[in-house]
C-alpha positions as a printed Julia matrix, in Angstrom:
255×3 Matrix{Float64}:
   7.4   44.59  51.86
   5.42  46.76  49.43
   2.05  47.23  48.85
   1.05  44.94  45.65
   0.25  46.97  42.6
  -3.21  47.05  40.85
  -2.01  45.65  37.6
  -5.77  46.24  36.83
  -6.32  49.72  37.97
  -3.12  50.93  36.36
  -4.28  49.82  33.07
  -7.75  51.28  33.66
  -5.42  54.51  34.12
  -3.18  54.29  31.15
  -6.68  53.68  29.17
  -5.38  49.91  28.16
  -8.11  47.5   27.14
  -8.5   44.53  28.7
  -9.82  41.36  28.01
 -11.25  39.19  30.2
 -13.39  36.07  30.92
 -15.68  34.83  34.2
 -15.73  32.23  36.49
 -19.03  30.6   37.75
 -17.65  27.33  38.44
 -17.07  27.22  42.69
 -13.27  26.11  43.11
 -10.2   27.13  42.39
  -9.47  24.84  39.42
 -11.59  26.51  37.25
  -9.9   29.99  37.17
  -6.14  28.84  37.82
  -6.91  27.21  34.6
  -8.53  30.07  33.07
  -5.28  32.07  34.25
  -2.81  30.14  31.98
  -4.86  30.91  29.34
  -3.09  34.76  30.44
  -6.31  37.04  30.18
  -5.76  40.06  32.0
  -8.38  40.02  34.12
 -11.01  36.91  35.58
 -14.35  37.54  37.18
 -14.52  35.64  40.42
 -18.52  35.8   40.93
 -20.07  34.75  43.77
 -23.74  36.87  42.7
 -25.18  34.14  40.64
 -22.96  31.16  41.84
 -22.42  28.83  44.49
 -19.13  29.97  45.41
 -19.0   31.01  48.84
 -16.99  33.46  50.42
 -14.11  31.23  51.59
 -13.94  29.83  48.3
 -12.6   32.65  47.06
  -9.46  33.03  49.02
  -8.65  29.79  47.37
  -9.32  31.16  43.63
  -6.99  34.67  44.68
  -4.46  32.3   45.44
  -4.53  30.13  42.03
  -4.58  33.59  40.23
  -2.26  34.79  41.86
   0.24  32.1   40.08
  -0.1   34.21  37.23
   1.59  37.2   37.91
  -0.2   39.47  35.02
  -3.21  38.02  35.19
  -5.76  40.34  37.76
  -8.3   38.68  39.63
 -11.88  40.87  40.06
 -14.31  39.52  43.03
 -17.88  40.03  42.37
 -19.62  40.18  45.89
 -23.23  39.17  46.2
 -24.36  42.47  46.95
 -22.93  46.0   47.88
 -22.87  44.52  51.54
 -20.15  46.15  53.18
 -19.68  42.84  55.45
 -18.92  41.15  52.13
 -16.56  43.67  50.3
 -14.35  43.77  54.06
 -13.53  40.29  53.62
 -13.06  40.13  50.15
 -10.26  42.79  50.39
  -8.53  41.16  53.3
  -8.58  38.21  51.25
  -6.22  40.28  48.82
  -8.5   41.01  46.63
  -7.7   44.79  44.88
 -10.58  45.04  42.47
 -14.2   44.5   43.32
 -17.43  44.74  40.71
 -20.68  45.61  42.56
 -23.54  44.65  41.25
 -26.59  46.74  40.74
 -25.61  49.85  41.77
 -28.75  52.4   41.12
 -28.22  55.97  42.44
 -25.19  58.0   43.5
 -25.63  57.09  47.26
 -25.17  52.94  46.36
 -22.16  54.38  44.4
 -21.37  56.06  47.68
 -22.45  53.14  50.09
 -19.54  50.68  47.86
 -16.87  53.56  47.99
 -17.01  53.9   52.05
 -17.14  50.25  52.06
 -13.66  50.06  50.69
 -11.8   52.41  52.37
 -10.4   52.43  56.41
 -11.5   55.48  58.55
 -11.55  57.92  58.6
 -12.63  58.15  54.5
 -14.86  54.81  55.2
 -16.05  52.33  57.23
 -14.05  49.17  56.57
 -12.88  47.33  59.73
  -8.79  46.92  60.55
  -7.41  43.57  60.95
  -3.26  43.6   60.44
  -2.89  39.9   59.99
  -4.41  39.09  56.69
  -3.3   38.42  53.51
  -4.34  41.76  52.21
  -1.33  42.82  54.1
   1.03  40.39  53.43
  -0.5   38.92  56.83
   1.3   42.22  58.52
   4.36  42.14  56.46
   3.02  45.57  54.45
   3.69  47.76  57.22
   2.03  50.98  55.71
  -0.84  49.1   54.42
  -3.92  50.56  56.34
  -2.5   54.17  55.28
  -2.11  53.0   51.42
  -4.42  50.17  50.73
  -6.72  52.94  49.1
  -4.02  53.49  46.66
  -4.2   50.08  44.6
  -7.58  49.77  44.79
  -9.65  49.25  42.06
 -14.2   49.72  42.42
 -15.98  48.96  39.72
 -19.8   49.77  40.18
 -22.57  47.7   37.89
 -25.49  50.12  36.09
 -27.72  47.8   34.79
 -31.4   48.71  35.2
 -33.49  51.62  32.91
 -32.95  53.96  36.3
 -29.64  53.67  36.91
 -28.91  54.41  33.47
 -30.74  57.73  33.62
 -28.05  58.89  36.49
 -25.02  57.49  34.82
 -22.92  60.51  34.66
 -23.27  60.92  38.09
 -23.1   57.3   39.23
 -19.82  57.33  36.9
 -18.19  59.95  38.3
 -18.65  59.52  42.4
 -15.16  59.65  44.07
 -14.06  56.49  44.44
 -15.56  54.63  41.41
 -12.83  53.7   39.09
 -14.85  52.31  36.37
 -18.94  51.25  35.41
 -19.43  47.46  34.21
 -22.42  48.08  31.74
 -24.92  45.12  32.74
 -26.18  43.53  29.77
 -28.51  40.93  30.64
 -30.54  42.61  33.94
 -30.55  45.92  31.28
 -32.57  43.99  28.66
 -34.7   42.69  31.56
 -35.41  46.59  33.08
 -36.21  47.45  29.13
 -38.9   45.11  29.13
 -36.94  42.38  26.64
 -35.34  39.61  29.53
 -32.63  37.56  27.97
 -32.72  39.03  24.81
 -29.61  41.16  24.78
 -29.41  40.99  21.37
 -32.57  43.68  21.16
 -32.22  46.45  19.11
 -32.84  48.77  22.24
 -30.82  47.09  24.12
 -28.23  47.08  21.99
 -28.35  50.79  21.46
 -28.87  51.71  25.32
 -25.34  49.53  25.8
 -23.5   51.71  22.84
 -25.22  54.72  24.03
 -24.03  54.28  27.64
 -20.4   53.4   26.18
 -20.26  56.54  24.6
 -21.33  58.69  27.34
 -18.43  57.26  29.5
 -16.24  57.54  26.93
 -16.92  61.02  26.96
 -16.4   61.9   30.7
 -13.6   60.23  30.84
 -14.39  57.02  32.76
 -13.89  52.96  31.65
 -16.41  51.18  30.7
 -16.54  47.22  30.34
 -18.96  44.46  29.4
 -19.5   40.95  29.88
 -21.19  39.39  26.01
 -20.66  36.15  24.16
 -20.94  38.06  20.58
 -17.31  38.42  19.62
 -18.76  40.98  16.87
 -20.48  43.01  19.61
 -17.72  42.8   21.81
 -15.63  44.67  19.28
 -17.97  47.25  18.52
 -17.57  47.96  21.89
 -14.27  48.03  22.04
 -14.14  50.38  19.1
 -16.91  52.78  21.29
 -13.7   52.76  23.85
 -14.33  49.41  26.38
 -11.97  49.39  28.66
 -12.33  45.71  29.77
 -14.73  43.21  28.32
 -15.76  40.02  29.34
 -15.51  37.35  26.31
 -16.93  34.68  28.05
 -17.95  32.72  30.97
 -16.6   29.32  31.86
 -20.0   27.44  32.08
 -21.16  28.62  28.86
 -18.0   27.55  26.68
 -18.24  23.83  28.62
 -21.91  23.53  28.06
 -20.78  24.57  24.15
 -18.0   22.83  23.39
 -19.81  20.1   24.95
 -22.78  20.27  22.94
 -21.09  20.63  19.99
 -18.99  17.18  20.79
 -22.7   15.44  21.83
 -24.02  16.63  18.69
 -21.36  15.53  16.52
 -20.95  11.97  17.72
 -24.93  11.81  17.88
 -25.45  11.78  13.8
């Protein structure tokens, strides 16, 4: 059997855009259902969720019924205990949160790869493997493997470039809402200097040659960012649209 291709990465590569949408909600309903919907790519997130690790292997698996949909894990931390099981899991494509300096960037890239280029533990039975029926996997995982790093403090920003272009980092997830927090305006993405670090940022990837992406409800911002060359943004998150479209029904029925 062959290694499974990075539907993901490649795009990344071929400088695609691609839209995508997060999952919050712990289970694997939630983003199987989010999967027929055919994004190309859903944010598992276990950072600011209840979804524990296990759960995950369960949401891979509903994805994975969707053959062009690509599933990104979003560990907890840039814990290399937590990115090893996440990619024996099967998943290709990790996004680590609050990465701030070229050695995180560093840390997260030795994380993901098996000796002697990193530190990741061997196991041959898991489903990363095909549960050992990808005989060449520990010599090739690296090869459809997809890190994206999170910048999303004033700091980090400062050391983009270099966070941006550490071997190993594919692409830089821009982090809206900790960013407006760091500039001094929390929740308040919408800030003028927020809005202008974000499109400034954009533009200096853009110009080394790296993806970029986003997670933001404002469908207006989220194409001016695809027109200052995203290369995968977020439209959405599941919990928001319910609590919406929910409102909106409440609100309706309530006059």
């Amino acid at each position: 059997m062959d290694l499974p291709k990075n539907r993901f990465k490649a795009a990344l590569k071929e400088g695609r855009h691609q839209v995508g949408f997060w999952n919050t909600i712990a289970g694997p309903i939630v983003p199987e259902a989010l999967a027929a919907h055919g994004f190309d790519w859903i944010v598992v997130d276990t950072e600011h969720t209840t979804t524990e690790a296990f759960q995950v292997h369960a949401s891979l698996q509903a994805i994975a019924a969707y053959p062009e949909v690509s599933a990104v894990v979003r560990p907890v931390s840039n814990d290399p205990a937590y990115i090893k099981r996440y990619l024996d899991m099967g998943a290709q494509t990790l996004m680590i949160p609050f990465v701030q300096s070229v050695e995180e960037a560093e840390a997260a890239v030795t994380a993901m790869r098996y000796p002697p280029r990193g530190i990741r533990g061997m196991a041959g039975g898991t489903r990363a493997s095909r549960y050992g029926m990808v005989k060449d996997y520990m010599t090739r995982a690296e090869e459809e493997l997809c890190l994206i790093v999170q910048v999303e403090t004033v700091d980090a920003m400062e050391h983009l470039e270099d966070i941006a272009q550490v071997d190993g980092v594919d692409a830089v997830f821009i982090g809206p809402a900790d960013l407006s927090g760091s500039m001094g305006h929390p929740g308040n993405q919408a800030h003028p200097d927020v809005v202008a670090a974000i499109e400034d940022g954009f533009s200096r990837l853009k110009k080394i040659g790296v993806p970029s992406g986003i997670l933001t409800l404002n469908e207006d911002f989220a194409r001016r960012l695809m027109d200052l060359g995203s290369g995968f943004t977020a439209i959405g998150t599941d919990i928001s649209s319910m609590m919406r479209d929910v409102g909106a029904v409440k609100g309706r029925l309530a006059k």
